[in-house]
MOPAC internal coordinates of N, CA, C and O (Angstrom, degrees):
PM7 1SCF
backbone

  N    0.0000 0     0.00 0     0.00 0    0    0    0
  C    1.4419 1     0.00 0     0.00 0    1    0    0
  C    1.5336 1   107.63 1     0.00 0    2    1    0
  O    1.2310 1   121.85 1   -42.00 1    3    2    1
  N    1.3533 1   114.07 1   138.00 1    3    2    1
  C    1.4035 1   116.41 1   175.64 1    5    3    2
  C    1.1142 1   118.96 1   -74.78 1    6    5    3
  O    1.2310 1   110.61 1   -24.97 1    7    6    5
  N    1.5198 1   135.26 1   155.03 1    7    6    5
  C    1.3936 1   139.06 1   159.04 1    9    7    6
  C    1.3184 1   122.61 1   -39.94 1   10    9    7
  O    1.2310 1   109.86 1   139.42 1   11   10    9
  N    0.7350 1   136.63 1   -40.58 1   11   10    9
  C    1.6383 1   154.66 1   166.56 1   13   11   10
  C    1.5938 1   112.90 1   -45.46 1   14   13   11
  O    1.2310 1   129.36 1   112.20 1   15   14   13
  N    1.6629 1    99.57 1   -67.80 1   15   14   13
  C    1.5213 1   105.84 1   164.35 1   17   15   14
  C    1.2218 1   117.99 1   -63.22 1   18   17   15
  O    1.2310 1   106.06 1   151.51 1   19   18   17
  N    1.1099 1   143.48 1   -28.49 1   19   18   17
  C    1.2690 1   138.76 1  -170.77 1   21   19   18
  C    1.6543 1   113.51 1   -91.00 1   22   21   19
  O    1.2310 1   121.94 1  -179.34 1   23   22   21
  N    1.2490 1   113.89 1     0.66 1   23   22   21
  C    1.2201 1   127.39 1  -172.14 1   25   23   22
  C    1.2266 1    96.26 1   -99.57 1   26   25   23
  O    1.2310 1   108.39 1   118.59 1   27   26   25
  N    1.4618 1   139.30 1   -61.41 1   27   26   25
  C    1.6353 1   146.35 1   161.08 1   29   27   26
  C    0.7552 1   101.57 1   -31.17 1   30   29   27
  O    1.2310 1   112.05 1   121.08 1   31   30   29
  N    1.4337 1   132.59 1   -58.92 1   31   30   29
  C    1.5439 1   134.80 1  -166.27 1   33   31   30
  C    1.3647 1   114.96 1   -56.01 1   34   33   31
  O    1.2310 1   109.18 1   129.81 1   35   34   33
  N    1.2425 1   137.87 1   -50.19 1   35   34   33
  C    0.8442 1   158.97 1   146.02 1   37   35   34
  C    1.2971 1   115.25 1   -37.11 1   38   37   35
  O    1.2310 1   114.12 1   123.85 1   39   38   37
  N    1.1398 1   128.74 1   -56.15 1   39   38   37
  C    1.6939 1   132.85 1  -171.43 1   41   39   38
  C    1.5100 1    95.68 1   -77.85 1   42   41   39
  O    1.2310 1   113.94 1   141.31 1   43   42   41
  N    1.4839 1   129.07 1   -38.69 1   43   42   41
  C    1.6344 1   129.39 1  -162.99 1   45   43   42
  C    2.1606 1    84.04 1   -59.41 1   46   45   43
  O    1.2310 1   133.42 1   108.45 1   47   46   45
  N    1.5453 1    91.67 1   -71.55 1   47   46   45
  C    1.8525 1   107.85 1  -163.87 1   49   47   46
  C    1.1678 1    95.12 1   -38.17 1   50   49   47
  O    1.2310 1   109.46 1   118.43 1   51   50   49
  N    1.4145 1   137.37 1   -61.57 1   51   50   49
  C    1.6545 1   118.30 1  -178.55 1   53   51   50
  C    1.2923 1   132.47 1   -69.20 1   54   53   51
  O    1.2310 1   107.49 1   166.91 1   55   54   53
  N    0.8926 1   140.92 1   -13.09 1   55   54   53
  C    1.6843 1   157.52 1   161.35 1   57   55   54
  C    1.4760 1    95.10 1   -84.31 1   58   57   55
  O    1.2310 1   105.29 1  -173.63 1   59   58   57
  N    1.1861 1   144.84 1     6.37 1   59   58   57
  C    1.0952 1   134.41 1  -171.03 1   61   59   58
  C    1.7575 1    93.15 1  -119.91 1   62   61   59
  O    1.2310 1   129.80 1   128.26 1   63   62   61
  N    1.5994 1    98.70 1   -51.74 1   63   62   61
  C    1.7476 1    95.57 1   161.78 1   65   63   62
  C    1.3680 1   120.62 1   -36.12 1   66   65   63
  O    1.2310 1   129.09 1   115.40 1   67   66   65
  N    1.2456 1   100.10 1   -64.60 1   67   66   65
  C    1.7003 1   110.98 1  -151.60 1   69   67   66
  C    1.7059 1    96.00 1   -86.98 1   70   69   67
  O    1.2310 1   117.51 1  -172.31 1   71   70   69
  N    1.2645 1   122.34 1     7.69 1   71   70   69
  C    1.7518 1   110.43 1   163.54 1   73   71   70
  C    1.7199 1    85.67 1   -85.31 1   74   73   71
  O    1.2310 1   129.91 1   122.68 1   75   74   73
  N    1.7120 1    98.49 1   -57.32 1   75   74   73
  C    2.0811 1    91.69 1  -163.40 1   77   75   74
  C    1.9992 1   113.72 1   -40.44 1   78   77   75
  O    1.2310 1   130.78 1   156.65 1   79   78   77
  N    1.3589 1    96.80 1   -23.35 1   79   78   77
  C    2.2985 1    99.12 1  -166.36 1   81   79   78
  C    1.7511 1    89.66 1   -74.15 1   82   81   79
  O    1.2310 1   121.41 1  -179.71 1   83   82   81
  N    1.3347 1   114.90 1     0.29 1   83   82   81
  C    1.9133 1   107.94 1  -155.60 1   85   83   82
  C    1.2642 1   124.54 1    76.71 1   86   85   83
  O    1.2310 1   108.78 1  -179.57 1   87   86   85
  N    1.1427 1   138.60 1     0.43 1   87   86   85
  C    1.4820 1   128.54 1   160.00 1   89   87   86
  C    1.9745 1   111.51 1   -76.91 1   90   89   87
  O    1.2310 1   127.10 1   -44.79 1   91   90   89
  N    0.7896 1   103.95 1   135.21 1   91   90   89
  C    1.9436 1   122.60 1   155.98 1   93   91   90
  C    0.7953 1    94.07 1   -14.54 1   94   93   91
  O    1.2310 1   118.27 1   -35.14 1   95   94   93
  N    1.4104 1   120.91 1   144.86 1   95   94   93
  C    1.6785 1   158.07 1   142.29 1   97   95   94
  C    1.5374 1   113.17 1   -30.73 1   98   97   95
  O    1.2310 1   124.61 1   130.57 1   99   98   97
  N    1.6715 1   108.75 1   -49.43 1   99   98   97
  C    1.3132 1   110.07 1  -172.31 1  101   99   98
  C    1.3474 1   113.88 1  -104.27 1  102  101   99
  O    1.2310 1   121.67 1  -168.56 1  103  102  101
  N    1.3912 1   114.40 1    11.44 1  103  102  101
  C    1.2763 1   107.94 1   136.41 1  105  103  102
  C    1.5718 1   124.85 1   -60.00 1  106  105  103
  O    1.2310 1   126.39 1   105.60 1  107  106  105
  N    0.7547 1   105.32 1   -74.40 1  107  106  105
  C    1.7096 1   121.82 1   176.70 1  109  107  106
  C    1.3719 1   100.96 1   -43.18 1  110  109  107
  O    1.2310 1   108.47 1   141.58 1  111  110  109
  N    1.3187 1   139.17 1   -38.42 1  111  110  109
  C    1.5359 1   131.07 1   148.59 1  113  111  110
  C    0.9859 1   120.30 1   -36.56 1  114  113  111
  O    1.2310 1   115.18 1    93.18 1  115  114  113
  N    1.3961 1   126.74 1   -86.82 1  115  114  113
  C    1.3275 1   120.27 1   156.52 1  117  115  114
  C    1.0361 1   127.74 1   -14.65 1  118  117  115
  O    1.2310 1   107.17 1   112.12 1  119  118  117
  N    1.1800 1   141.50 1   -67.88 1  119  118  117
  C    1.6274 1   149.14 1   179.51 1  121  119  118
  C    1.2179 1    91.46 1   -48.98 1  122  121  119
  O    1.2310 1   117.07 1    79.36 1  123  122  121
  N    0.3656 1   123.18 1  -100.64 1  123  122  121
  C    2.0328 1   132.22 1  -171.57 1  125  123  122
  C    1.7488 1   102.73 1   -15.87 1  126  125  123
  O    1.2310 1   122.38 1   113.12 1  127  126  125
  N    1.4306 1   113.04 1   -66.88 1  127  126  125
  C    1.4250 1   105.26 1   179.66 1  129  127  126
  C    1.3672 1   116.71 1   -47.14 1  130  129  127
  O    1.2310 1   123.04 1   129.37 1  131  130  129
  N    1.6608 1   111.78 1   -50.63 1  131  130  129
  C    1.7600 1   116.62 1   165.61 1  133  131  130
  C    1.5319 1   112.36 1   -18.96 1  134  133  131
  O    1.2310 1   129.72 1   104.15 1  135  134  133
  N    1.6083 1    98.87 1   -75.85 1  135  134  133
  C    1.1866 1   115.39 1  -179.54 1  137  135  134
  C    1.7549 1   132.43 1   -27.34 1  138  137  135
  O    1.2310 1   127.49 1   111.52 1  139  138  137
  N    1.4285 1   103.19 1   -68.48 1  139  138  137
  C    0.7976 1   123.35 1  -158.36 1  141  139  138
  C    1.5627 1   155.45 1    51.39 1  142  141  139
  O    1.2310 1   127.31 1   145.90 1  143  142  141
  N    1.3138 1   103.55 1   -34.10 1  143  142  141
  C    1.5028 1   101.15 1   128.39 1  145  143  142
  C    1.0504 1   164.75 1   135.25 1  146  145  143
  O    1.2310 1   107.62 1    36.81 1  147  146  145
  N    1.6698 1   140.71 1  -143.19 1  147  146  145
  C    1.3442 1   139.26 1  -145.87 1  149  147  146
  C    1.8580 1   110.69 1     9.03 1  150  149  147
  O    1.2310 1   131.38 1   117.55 1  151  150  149
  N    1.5974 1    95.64 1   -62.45 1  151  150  149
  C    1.6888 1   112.55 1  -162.52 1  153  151  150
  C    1.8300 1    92.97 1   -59.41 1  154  153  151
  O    1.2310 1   122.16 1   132.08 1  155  154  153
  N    1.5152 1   113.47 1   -47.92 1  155  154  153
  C    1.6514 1    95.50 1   172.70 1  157  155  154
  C    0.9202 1   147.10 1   -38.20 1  158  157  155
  O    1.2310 1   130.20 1   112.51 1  159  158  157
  N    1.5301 1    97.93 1   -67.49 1  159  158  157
  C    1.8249 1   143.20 1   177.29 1  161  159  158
  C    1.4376 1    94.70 1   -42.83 1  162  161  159
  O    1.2310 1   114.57 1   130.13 1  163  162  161
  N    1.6937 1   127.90 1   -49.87 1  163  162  161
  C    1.2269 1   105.24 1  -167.70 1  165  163  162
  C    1.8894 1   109.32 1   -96.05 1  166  165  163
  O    1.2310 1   121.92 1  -168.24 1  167  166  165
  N    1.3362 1   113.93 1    11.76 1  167  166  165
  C    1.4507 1   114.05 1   171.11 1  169  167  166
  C    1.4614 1    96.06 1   -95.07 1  170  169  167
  O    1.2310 1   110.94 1   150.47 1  171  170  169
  N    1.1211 1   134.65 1   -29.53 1  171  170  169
  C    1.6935 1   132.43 1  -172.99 1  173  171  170
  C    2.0320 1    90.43 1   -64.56 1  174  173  171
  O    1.2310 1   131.60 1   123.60 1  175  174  173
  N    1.6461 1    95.22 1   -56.40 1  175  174  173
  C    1.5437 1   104.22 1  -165.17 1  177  175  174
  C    1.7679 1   100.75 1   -46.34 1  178  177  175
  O    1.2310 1   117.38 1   102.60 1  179  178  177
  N    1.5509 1   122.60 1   -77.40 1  179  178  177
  C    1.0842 1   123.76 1   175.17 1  181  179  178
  C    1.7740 1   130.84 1   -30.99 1  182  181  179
  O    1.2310 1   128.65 1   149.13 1  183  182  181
  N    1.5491 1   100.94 1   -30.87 1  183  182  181
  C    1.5408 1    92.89 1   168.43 1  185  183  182
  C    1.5338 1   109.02 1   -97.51 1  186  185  183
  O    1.2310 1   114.43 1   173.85 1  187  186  185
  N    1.1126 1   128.15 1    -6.15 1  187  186  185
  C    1.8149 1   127.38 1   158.43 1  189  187  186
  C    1.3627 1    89.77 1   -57.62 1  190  189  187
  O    1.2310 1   105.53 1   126.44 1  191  190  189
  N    1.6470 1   144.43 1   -53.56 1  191  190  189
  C    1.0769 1   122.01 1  -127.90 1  193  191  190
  C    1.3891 1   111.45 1  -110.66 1  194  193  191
  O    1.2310 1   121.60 1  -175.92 1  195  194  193
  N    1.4888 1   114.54 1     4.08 1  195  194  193
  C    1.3897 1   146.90 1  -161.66 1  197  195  194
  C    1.7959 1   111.79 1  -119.68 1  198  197  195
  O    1.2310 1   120.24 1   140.09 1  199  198  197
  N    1.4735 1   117.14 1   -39.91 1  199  198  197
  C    1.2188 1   124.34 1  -167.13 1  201  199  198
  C    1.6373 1   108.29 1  -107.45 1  202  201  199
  O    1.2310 1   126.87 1   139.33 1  203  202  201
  N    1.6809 1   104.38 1   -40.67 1  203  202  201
  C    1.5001 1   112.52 1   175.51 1  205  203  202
  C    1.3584 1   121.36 1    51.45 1  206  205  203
  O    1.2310 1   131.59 1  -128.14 1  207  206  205
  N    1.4575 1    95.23 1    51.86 1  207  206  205
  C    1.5790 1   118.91 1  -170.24 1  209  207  206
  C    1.6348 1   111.10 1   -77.33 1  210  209  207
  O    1.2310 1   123.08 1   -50.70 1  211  210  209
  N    1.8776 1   111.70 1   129.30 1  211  210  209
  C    0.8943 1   112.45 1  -154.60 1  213  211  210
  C    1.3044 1   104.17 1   -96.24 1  214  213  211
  O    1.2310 1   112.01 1   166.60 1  215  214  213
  N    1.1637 1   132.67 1   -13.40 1  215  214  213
  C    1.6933 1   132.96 1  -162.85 1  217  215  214
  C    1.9542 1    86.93 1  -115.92 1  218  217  215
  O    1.2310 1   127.61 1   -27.88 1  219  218  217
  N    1.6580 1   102.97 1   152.12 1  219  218  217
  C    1.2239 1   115.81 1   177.22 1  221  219  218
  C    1.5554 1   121.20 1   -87.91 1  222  221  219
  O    1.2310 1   124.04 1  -178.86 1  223  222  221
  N    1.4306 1   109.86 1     1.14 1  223  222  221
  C    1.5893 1   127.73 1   157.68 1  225  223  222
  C    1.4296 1   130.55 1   -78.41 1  226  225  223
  O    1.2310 1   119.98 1   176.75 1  227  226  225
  N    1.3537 1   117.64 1    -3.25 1  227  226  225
  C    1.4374 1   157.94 1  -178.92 1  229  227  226
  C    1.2557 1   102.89 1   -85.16 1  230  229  227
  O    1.2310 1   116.70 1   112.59 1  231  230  229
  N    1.6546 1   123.89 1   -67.41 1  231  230  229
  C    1.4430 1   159.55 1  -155.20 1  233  231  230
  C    1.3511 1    79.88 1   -74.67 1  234  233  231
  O    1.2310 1   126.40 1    93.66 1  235  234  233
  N    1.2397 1   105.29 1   -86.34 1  235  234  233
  C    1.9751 1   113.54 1  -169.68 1  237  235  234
  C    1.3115 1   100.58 1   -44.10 1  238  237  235
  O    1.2310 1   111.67 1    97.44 1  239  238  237
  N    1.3213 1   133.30 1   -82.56 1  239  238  237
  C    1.3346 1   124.18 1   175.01 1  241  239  238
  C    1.7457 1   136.55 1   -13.11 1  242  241  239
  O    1.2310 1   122.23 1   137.62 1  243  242  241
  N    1.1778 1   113.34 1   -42.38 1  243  242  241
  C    1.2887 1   130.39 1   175.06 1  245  243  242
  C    1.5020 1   119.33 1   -67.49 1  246  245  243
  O    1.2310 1   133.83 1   145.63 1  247  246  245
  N    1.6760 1    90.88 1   -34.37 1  247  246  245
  C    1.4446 1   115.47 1  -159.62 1  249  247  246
  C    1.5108 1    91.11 1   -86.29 1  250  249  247
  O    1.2310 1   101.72 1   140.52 1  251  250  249
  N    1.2615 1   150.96 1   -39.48 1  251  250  249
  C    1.2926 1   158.73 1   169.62 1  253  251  250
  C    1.3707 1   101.80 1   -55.21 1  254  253  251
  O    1.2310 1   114.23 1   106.57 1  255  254  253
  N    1.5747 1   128.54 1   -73.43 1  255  254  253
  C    1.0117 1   131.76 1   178.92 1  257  255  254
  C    1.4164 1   115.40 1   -29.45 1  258  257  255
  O    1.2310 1   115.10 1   125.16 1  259  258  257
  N    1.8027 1   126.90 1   -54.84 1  259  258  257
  C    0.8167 1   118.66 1  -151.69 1  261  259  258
  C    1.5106 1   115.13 1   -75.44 1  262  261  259
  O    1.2310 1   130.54 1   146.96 1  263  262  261
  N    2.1248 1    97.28 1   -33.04 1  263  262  261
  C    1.8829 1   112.38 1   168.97 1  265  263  262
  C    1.5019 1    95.22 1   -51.03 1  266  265  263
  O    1.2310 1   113.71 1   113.44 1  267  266  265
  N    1.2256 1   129.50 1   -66.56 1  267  266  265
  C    1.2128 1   117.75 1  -174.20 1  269  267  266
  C    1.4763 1   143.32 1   -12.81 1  270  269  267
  O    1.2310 1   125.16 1   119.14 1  271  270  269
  N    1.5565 1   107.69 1   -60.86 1  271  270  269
  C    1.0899 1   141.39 1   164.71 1  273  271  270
  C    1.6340 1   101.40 1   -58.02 1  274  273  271
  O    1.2310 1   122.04 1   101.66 1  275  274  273
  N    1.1373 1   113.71 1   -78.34 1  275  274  273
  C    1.4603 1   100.11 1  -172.53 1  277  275  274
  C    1.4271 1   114.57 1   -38.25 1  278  277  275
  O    1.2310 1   122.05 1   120.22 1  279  278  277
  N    1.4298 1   113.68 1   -59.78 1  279  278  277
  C    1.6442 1   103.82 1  -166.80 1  281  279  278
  C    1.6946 1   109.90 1   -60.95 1  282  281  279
  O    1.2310 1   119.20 1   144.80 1  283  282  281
  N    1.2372 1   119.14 1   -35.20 1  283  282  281
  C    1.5852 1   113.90 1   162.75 1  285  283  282
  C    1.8035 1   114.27 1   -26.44 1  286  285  283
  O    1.2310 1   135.35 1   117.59 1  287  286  285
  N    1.5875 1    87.90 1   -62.41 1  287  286  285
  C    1.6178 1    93.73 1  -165.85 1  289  287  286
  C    1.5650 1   104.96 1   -58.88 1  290  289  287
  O    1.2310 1   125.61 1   139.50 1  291  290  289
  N    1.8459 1   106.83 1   -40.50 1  291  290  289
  C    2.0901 1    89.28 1   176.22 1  293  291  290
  C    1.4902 1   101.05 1   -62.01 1  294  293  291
  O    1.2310 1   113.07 1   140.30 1  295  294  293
  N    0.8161 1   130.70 1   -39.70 1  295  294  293
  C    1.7969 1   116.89 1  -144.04 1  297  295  294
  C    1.9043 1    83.86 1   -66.79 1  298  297  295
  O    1.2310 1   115.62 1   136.40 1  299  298  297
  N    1.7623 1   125.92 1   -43.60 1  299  298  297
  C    0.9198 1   121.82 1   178.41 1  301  299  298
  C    1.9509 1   117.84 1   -33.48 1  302  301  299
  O    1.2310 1   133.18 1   105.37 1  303  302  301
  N    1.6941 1    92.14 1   -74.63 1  303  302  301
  C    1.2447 1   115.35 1  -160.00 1  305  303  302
  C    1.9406 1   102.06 1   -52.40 1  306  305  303
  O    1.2310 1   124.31 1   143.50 1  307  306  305
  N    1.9241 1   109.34 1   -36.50 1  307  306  305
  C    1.7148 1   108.49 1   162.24 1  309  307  306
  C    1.4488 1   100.17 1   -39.00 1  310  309  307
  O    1.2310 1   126.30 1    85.97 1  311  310  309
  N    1.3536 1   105.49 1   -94.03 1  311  310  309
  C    1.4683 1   106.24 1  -174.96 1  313  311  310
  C    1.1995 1   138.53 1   -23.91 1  314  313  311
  O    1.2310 1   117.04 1   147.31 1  315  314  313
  N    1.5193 1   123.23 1   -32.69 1  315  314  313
  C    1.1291 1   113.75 1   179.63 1  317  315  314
  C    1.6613 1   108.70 1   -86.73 1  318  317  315
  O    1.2310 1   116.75 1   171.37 1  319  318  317
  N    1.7370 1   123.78 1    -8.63 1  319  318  317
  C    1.4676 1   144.54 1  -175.50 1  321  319  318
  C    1.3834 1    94.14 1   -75.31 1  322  321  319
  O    1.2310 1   122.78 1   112.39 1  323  322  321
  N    0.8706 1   112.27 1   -67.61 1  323  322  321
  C    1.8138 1   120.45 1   168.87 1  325  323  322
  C    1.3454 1   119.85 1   -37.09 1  326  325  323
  O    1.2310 1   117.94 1   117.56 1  327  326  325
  N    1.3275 1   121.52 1   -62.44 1  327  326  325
  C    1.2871 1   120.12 1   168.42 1  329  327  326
  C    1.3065 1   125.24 1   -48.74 1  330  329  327
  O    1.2310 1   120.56 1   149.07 1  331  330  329
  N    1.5327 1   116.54 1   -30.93 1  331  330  329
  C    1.0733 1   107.78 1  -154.43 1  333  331  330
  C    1.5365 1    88.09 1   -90.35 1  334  333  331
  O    1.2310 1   118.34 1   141.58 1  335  334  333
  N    1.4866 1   120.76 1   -38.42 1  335  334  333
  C    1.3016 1   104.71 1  -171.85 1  337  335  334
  C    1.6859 1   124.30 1   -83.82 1  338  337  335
  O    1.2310 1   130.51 1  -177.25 1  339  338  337
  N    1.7501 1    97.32 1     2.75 1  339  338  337
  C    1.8986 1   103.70 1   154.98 1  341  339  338
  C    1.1102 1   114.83 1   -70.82 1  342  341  339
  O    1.2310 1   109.06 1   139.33 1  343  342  341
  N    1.6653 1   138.09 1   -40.67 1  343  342  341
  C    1.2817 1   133.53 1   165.21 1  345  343  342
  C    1.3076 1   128.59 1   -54.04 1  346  345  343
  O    1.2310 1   118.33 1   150.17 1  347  346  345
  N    1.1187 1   120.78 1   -29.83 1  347  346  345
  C    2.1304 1   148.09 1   179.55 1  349  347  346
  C    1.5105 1    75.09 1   -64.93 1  350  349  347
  O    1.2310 1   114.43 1   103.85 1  351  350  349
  N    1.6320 1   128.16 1   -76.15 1  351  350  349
  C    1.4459 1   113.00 1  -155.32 1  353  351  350
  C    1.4257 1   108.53 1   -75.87 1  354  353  351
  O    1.2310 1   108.65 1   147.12 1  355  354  353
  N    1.2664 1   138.85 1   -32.88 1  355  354  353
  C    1.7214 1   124.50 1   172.10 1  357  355  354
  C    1.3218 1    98.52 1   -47.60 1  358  357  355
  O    1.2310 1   118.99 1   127.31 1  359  358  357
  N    1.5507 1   119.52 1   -52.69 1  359  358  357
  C    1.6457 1   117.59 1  -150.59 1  361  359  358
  C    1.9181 1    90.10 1   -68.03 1  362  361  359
  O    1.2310 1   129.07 1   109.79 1  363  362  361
  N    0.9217 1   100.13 1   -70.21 1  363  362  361
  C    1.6574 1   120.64 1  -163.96 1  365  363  362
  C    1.5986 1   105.75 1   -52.52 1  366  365  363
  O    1.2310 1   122.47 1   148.79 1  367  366  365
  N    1.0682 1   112.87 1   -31.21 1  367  366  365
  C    1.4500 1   122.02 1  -132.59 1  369  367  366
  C    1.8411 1   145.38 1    23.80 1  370  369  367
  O    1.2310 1   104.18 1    17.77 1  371  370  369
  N    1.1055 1   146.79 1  -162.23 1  371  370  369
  C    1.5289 1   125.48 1  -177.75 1  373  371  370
  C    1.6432 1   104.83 1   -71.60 1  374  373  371
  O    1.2310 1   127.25 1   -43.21 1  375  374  373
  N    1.6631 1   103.65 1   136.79 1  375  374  373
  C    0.9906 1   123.13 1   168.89 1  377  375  374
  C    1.9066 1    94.94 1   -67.13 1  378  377  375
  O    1.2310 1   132.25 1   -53.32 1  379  378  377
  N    1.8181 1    93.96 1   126.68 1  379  378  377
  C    1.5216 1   123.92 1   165.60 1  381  379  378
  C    1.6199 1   121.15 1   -85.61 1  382  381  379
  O    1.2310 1   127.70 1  -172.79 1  383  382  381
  N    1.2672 1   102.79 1     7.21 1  383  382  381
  C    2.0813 1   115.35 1  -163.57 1  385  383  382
  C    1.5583 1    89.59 1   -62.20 1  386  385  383
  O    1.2310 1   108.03 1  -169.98 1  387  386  385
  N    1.6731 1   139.96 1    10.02 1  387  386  385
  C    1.1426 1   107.33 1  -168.17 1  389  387  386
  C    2.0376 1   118.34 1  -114.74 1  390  389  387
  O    1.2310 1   134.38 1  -141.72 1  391  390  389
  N    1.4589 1    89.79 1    38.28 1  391  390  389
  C    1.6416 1   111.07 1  -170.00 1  393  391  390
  C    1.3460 1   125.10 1    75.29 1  394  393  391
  O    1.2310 1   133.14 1   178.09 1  395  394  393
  N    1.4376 1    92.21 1    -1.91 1  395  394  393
  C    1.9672 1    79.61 1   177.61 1  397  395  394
  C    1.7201 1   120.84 1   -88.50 1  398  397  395
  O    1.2310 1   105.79 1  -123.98 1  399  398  397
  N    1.2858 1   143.96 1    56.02 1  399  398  397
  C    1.0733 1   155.55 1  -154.99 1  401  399  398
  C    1.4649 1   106.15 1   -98.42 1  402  401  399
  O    1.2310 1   120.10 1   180.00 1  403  402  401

């Protein structure tokens, strides 16, 4: 399945939740664009479908939480890119390839 499809797929099933709890369509649009995706869209979907949260401050809430989390994990995964390539230069030290020898 392509990225593309799997992104609809994903965006249809959650907007499809959050019309069935009674909130708007474009909520669940929204959410989804927030999101962005697939792997979100269907953790937002699963706790609509688990918690069946009745107020749309619930919805939003979750929906924050979940951006949240993600950008944690990049700022993580930077950091650990960084690190790894501060250790490459202690171990290695600076590449000299640039004629001055």
């Amino acid at each position: 399945m392509d990225s593309h499809r799997e992104w609809e797929m994903a965006r249809d099933g959650l907007i499809s939740v959050v019309t069935e709890l009674g909130f708007e369509q474009e909520l669940g649009e929204q959410i989804a664009r927030q999101l962005g995706s697939p792997k979100a869209m269907h953790r937002m979907t699963v706790y609509l479908e688990n918690v069946r949260p009745q107020k749309v401050e619930l919805v939003v809430d979750e929906m924050l939480a979940i951006c949240s989390e993600i950008e944690e994990w990049r700022k993580k995964k930077e950091a650990e890119n960084a690190n790894a390539r501060y250790n490459e230069i202690l171990y290695y030290g600076l590449d000299s390839d640039d004629g001055e020898n």
